[in-house]
N, C-alpha and C positions, 0 to 999 in steps of 0.2 A: 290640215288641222290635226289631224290622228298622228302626224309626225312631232309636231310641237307639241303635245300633250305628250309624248312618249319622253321628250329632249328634257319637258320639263320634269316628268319623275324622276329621271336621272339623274336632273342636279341635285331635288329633292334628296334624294336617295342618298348621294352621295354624299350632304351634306351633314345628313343623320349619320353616317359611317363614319366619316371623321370629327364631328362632336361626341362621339360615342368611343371613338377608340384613342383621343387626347384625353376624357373623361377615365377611361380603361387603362393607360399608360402612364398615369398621375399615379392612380388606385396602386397601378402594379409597382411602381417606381417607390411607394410607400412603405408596401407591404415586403418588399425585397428588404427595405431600409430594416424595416420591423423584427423582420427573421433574419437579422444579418444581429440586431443587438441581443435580440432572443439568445441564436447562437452563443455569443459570446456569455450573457451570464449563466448561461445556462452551464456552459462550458467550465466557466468557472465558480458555480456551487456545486455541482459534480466533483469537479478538484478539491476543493476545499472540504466538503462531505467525506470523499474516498484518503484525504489524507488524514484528516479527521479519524477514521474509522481504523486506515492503517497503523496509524501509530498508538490508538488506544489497543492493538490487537500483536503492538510489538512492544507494549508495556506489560503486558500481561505476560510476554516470554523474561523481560528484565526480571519482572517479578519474581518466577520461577526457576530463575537461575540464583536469584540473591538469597530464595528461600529454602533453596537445595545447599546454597554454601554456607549460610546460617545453621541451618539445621547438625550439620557437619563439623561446623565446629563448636557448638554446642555441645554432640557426642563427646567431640576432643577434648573439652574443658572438662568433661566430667569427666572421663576418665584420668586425667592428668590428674585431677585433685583426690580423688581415689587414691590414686599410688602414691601420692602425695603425705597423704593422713596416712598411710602404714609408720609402723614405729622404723625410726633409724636402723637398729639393729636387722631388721627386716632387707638392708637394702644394700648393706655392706659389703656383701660376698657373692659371686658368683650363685652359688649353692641354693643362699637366702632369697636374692631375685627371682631364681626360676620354680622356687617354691610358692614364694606369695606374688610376684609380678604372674609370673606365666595362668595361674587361675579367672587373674581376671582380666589379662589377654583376651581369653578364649572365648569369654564371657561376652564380652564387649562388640567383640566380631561377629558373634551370634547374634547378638541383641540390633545389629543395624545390617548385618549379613556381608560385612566388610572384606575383601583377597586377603587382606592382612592386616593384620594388627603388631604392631611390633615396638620394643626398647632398645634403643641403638645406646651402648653402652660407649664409657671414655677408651675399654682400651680397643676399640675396633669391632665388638663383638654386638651383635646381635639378637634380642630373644625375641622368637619370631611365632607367631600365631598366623598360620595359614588355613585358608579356606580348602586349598585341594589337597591337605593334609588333616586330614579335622580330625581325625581319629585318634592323633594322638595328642600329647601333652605340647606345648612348647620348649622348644631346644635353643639353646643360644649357636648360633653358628658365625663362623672366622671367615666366613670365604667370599662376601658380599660388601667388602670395600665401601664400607656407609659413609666414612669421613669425606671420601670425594663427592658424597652426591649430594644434590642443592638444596634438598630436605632437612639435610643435618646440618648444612653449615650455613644456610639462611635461618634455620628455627635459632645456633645460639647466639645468633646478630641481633635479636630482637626478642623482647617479651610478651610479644603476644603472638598467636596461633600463624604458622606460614602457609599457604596455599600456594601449590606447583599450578602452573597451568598442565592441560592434559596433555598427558603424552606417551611416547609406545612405551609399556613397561617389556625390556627384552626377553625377560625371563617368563614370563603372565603371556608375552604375544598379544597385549590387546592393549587399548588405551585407559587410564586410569588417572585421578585424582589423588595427590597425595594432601594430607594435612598433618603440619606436625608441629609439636609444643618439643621445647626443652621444661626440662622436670628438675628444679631444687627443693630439697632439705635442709635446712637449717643453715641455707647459703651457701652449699654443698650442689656444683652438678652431680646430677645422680645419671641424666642420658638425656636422651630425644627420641620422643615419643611419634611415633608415625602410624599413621592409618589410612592404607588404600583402599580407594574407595571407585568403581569402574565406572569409568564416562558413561558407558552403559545407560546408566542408571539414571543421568542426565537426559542423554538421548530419548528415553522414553516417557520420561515430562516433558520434553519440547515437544514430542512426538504425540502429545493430548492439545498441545493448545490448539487453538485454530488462527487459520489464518497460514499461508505458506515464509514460516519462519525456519532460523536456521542461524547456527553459531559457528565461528569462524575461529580458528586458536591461536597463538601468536603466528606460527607458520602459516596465515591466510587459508589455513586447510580446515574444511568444513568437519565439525565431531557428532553433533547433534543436528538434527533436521525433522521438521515436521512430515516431511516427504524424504522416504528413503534414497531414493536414487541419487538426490545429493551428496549423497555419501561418498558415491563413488568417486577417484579422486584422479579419475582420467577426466572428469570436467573443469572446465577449464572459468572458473569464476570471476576473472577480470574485471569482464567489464563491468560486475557491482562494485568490487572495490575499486575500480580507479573511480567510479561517478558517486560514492564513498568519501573520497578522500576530497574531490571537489566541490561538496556541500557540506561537508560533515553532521553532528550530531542530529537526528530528529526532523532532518529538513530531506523534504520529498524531491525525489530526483528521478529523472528518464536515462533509461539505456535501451542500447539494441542486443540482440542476444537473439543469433541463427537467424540474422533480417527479421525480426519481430522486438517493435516497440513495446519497452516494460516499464515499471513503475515502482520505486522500490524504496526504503529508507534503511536506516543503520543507525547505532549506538553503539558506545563501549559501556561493554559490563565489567567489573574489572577486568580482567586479561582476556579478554573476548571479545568481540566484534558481533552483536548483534539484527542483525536483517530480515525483513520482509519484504518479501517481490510478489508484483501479480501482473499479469499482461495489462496492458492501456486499454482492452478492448473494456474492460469494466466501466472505463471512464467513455470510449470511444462509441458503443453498440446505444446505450442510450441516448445519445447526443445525435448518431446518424438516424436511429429511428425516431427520434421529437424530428430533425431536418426534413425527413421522407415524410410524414406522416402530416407538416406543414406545408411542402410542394406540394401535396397533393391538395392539400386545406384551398393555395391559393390558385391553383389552377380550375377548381371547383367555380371559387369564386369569381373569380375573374368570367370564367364562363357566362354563370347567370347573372355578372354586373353588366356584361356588354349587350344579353338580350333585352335585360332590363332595359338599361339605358337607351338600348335603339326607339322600345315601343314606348317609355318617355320623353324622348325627342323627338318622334315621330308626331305623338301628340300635343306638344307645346309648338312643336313649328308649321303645324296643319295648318295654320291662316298664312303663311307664306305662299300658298299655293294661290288662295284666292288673289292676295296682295300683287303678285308676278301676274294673273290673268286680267285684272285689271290693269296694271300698267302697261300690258302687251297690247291690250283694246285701245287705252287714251295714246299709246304710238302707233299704231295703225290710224287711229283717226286723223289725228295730227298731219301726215304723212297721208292723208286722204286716201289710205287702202278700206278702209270701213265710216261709212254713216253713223254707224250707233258706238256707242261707248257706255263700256257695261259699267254698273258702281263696283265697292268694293266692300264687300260684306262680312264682315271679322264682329264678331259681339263679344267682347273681352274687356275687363279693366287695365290691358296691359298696354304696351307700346305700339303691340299690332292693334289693338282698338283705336288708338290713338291717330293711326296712319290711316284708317278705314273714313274715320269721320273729319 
């Protein structure tokens, strides 16, 4: 008797175990489904958030480059119209130039803090206002070949203001912006007006914004950077511009760089190439800790779903035991192993009630 009392908790048991963990296997099959879509939007309002955020934080660099070469030529306009208003006679002769031109040269240079301020005259000549000469007046000088350079002979292809992109001035050793007007009088060339102005100076407005931006010149070669090391030009920046060139304008794009996934966008500012990169971990670190922090959510649960569930099933199928002890008595009896035949005692509105009476 102590044996089939034991046979029969077993199946009991058993049967609670596997209602319990079909019950627990649904749960989990759900809740995988749940943190599988979780993942995904999450994944993607994160992206949309961080490119969001990127590209509001590479407008502010656009910004600062158009208001650097506004500003710029803005100087250049006023000074152009300056030398402009001097009388004719004023502008006729060598002699006359470097009297009233060269004053306000100097002037001008000062007033924006410019490498140079200069009048590139028709016959070849020169009048030059320098920054690492400040001391003295402005000289016209012969030995600086201005007709060949793109300053002067793109200023008188056009009437309005030319901007060089940056590039090594050889004589300066450093990179510089040129801006230059050509200058009539009474429909008179009088020259081409030029104003260097040092990438520098650029560099150190990118260098405020935030965000890891960075400008690129027509040569693919980085001039300004929010982080200096880009500068250095043993780096080798491919792989944004080739992933650059394959999404173009404004639209967020992944590269690898030293086996680390990055995140990056680009625009053209005029003659510049504008970018910002940040590692994918900004997108990736909260997305794996919501994942981790939800594994553990359902492993919790899952837990106290299946104790739960045991000693809820444990409890609703408690009249099976009596239902199995009487049916085991009325086959015994049957089978004339036993006289007596016990009822079956279930007091429930349910199906086991049903079966009892």
């Amino acid at each position: 008797m102590l044996k089939i009392t034991k046979i029969k908790r077993k199946i009991m048991n058993s049967i609670k175990i596997k209602l319990s963990l079909i019950a627990n296997l649904i749960a989990i099959f759900a809740l995988i489904v749940l943190g599988i879509v979780s993942f995904y939007f999450t994944k993607t309002s994160l992206y949309e958030s961080t490119l969001k955020n990127q590209t509001d934080l590479l407008k502010v660099t656009q910004s600062t480059v158009e208001d650097f070469r506004s500003t710029n030529q803005s100087f250049t306009r006023a000074l152009e119209k300056d030398i402009a208003n001097l009388p004719y006679q004023s502008l006729i002769t060598e002699e006359n130039i470097i009297n009233n031109v060269g004053p306000i040269l100097k002037y001008y240079h000062h007033s924006i803090n410019a490498l140079n301020v200069y009048l590139g005259l028709n016959n070849g000549k020169v009048l030059l206002s320098q920054k690492s000469n400040d001391a003295k007046m402005p000289e016209l000088r012969d030995d600086l070949d201005i007709k060949t350079k793109d300053w002067y002979q793109e200023a008188l292809k056009t009437n309005d203001i030319f901007v060089t992109p940056a590039y090594l001035d050889t004589v300066l050793k450093q990179y510089v912006i040129t801006y230059s007007k050509a200058i009539y009088k009474d429909g008179k060339i009088i020259g081409v007006l030029g104003v260097d102005i040092p990438s520098e100076d650029l560099q150190n407005l990118v260098a405020k914004t935030p965000g890891n931006t960075f400008l690129f010149d027509q040569k693919n070669k980085i001039f300004a950077a929010t982080n200096k090391e880009l500068l250095n030009p043993s780096i080798d920046h491919s792989p944004v511009l080739n992933a650059y060139k394959l999404n173009g304008d404004n639209n967020f794009f992944s590269y690898k760089l030293n086996n680390e996934e990055r995140l990056g966008a680009c625009t053209k500012v005029f003659a510049y190439t504008a970018c910002i990169t940040e590692s994918a971990d900004i997108i990736n670190k909260p997305i794996y800790k919501a994942a981790f922090i939800q594994a553990i959510v359902v492993i919790i649960v899952v837990v106290f779903s299946v104790i739960l569930l045991y000693f809820i099933v444990s409890k609703y199928l408690s009249p099976l035991a009596a239902i199995q002890t009487g049916l085991t008595s009325f086959f015994d009896f049957i089978n004339y192993k036993t006289k007596n035949v016990s009822t079956i005692e279930v007091k429930s509105n349910d199906e086991f009630g049903q079966i009892s009476n």
